[in-house]
N, C-alpha and C positions, 0 to 999 in steps of 0.2 A: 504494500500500500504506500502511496504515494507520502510524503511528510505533512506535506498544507491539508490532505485531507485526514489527515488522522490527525492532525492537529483542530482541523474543525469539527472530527467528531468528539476529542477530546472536550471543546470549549458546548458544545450543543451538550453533554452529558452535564455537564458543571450547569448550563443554563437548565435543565427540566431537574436538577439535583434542588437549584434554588428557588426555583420557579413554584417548584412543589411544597418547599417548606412557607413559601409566600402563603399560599392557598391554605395550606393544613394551618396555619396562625391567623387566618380569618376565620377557618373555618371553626377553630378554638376559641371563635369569642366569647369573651367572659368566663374562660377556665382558663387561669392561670399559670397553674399547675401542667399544663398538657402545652400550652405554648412556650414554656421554657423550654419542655422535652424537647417538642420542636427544634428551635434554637439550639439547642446541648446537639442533638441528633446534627442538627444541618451543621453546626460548626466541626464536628466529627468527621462526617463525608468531605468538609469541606478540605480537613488535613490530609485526609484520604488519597482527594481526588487529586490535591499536591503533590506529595510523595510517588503517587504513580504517576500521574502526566511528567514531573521531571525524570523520572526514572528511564519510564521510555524514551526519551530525548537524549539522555545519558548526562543532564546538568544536573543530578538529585548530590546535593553537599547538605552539611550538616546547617549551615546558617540558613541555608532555603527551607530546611523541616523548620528550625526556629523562626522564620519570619511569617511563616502559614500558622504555627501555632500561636505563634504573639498577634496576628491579624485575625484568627477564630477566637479567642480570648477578649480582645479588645471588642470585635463586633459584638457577641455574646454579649457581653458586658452592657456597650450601650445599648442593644435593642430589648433588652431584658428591662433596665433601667429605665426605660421610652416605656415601655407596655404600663408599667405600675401607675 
């Protein structure tokens, strides 16, 4: 498979990965509790979906897992802090 398109399916996985936690956190309105998961859940796939997409590229370093998990943490943080 060609790079540009396994790189666009790479980016189309990540977009119905967060497209879907959008939905399931509307769909969660007013359970609190279940739109963290949500969140907790999406910021998980989202280190996930890092760790693999750099990996197949062959750029996966140790500062790129830390900057995905400092980016799902911080996100987390504030969209969790927005809901309340």
């Amino acid at each position: 498979m060609k790079k540009p398109l396994r790189s666009i399916l790479d980016y189309l996985a990540l977009t119905v990965i967060v497209s879907s936690a959008v939905l399931l956190t509307l769909f969660f309105n007013g359970n609190r509790g279940y739109q963290q998961m949500v969140i907790i859940g999406l910021s998980i796939l989202y280190i996930i979906w890092g760790i693999l997409h750099h990996h197949k590229e062959k750029t996966l370093q140790a500062r790129v897992v830390l900057e995905y998990v400092l980016f799902a943490i911080l996100g987390s943080v504030l969209v969790i802090g927005l809901l309340k």
